[in-house]
C-alpha positions in Angstrom: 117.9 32.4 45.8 115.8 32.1 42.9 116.3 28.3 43.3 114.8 28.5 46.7 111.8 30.8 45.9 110.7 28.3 43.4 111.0 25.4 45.8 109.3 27.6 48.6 106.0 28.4 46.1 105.3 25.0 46.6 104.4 24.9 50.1 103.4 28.0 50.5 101.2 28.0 47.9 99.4 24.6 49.7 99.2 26.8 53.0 97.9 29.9 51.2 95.3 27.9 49.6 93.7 26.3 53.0 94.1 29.3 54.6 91.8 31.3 51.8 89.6 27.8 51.6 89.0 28.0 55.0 87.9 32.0 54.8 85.8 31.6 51.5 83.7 28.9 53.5 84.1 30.7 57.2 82.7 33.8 55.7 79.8 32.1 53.8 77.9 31.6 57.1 79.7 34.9 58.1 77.8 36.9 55.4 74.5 34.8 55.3 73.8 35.5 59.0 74.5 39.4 58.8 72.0 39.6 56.0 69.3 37.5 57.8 69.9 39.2 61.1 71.3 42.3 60.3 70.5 44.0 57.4 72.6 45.9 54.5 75.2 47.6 56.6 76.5 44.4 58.8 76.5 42.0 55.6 78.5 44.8 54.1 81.0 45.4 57.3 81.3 41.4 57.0 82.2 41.1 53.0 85.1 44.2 53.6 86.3 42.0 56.5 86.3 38.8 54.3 88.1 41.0 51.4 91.0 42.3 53.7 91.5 38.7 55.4 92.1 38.0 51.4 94.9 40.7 51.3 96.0 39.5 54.5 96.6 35.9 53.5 98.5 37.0 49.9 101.3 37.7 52.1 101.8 34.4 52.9 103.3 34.1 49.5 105.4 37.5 50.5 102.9 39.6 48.5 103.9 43.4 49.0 100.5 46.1 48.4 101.3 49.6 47.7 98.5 51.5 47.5 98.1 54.9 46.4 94.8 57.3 47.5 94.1 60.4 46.4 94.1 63.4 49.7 89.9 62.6 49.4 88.0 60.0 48.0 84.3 61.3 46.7 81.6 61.4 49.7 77.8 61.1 49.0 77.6 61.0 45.3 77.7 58.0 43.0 81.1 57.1 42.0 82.3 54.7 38.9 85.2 53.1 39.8 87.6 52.8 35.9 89.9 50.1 36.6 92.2 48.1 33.8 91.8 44.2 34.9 94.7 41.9 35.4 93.7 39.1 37.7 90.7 37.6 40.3 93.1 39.1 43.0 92.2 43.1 41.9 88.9 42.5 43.4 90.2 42.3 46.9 92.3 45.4 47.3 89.7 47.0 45.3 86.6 46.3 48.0 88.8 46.6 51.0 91.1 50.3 50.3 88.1 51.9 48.5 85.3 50.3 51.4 84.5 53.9 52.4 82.9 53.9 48.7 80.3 51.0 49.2 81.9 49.1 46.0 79.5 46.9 43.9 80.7 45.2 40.6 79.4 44.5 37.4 80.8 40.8 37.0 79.5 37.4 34.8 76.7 35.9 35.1 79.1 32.6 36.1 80.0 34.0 39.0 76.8 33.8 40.7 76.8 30.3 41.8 79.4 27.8 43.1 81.7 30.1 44.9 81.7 30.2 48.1 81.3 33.8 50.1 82.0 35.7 46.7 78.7 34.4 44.7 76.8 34.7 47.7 77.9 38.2 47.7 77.6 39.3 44.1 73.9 37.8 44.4 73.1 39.7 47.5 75.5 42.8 47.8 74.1 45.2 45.1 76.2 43.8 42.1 74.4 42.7 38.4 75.2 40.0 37.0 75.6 39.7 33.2 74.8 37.7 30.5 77.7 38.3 27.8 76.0 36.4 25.5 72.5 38.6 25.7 73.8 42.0 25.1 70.3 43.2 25.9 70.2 41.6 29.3 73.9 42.9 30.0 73.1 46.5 29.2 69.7 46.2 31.2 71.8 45.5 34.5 74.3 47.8 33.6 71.5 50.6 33.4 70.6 49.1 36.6 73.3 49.2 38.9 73.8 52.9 37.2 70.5 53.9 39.0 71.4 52.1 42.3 74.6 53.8 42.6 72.8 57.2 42.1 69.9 56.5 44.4 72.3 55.0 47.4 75.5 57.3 46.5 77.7 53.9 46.3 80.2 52.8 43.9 80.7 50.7 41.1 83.6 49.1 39.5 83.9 48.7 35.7 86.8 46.6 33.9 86.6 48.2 30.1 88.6 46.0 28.8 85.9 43.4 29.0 88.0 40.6 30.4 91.7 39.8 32.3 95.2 41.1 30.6 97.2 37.6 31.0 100.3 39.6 30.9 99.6 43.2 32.0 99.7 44.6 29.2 96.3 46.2 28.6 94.0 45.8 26.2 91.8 48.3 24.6 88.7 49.5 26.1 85.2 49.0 25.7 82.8 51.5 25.2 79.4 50.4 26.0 79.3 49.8 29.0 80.6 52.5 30.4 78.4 54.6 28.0 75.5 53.1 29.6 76.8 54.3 33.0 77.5 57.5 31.8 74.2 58.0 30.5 72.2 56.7 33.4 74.2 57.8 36.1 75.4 61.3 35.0 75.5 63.1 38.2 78.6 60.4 39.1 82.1 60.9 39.4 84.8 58.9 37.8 87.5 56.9 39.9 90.5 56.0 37.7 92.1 53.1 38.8 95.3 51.8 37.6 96.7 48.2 38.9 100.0 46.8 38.7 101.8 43.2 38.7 98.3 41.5 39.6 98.6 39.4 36.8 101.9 37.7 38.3 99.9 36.2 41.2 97.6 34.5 38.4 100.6 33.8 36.0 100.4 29.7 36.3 97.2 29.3 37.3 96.2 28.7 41.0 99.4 26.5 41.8 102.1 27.1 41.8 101.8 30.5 43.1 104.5 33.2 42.5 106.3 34.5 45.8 107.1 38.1 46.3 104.9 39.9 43.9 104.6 43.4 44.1 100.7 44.6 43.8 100.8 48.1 43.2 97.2 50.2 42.9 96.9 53.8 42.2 94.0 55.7 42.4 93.8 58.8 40.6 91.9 62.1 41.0 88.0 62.1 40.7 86.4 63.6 37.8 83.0 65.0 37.4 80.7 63.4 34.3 78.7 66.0 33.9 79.3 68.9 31.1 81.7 66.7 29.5 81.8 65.1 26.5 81.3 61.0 27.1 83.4 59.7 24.2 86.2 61.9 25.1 85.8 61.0 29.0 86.2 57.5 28.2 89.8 58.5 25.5 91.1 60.3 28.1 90.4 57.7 31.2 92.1 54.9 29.2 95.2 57.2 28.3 95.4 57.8 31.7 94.8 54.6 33.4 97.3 53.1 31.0 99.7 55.7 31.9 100.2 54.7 35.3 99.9 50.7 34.8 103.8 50.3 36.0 106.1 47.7 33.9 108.2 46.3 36.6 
């Protein structure tokens, strides 16, 4: 059996890729024209369709989702999403299971250009873009998207750790950042996230991809910022999130 999964990854991986090709370009023209024509709330409707065709074509490689909710997620407040980071394929799952939230991101100033559908989107959606290499600029668009989340009651999704765990485990958090949030946004509440096995898909690169990878996301209970202290908000968070990163 294992002999024939790794023969299978092959091919499937080549139909998995055209298959997500063929959406990042589809839904380039998809998202342009609901922005030009539409407005906010279409382009939006359009990017969490575009994210759940991604979920949707992971299970070409027999990719399992288990998702986990909380009985409510937070209505008409701002909402910082706290997730550890193990692949490109968290973002996904992340947009499409928490689309109720409005989810923005606070990604690299990279990622802005050259990718189809998910540039476009980071450019237009409500994201920042950072400059790691000009702290001040970084913390500027931080500060930022902590005032556009509290003026629109939408969400925003922080990875402390700074970059991707390679092998799941993960690594310590960052405090700046979500300091900055903290500070400018601090009628929020806080979304623990904790994501398993994401880093399998991403394991060997884009090709060969593995088959059969359990993605596992739990989202914990909301907490309230304010009346709390911020350095122990952020101790506790990463004890937390770490907690439920599973190790199968």
């Amino acid at each position: 059996m294992k002999l024939l999964a790794k023969i299978l990854r092959y091919p499937l991986t080549i139909l998995f890729h055209f298959f997500f090709g063929l959406g990042l370009l589809f839904y380039e023209v998809v998202q342009r024209i609901s922005l030009f024509l539409f407005g906010y709330h279409v382009h939006k409707k359009s990017v969490d369709i575009f994210n759940a065709t991604i979920v949707r074509t992971l299970h070409i490689l027999g990719t399992r989702f288990t998702v986990d909710l909380p009985d409510t997620l937070p209505e008409n407040t701002p909402v910082i999403i706290v997730s550890n980071h193990q692949s490109m394929w968290d973002i996904p799952p992340l947009i499409w299971f928490l689309r109720k939230l409005h989810v923005k991101f606070i990604s690299k100033i990279e990622l802005g250009k050259g990718i189809p559908s998910v540039s476009y989107n980071l450019r237009k959606g409500g994201s920042v873009l950072i400059d790691r290499k000009n702290p001040t600029q970084a913390t500027r668009q931080i500060e930022k998207i902590a005032r556009y989340i509290s003026e629109h009651n939408r969400a925003v999704v922080i990875f402390p750790e700074g970059t991707r765990s390679r092998d799941g485990h993960p690594k310590p958090f960052r405090k700046k950042g979500l300091l900055t949030l903290f500070q400018h946004a601090p009628d929020a509440v806080v979304l623990p996230v904790s994501i398993s096995n994401s880093w399998r898909l991403q394991r060997y690169g884009m090709f060969p991809m593995p088959i059969g990878v359990h993605f596992k996301m739990k989202v914990l209970e909301p907490i309230k910022i304010a009346g709390q202290s911020h350095d122990a908000l952020i101790e506790s968070l990463e004890t937390t999130i770490v907690k439920h990163i599973a190790n199968d």
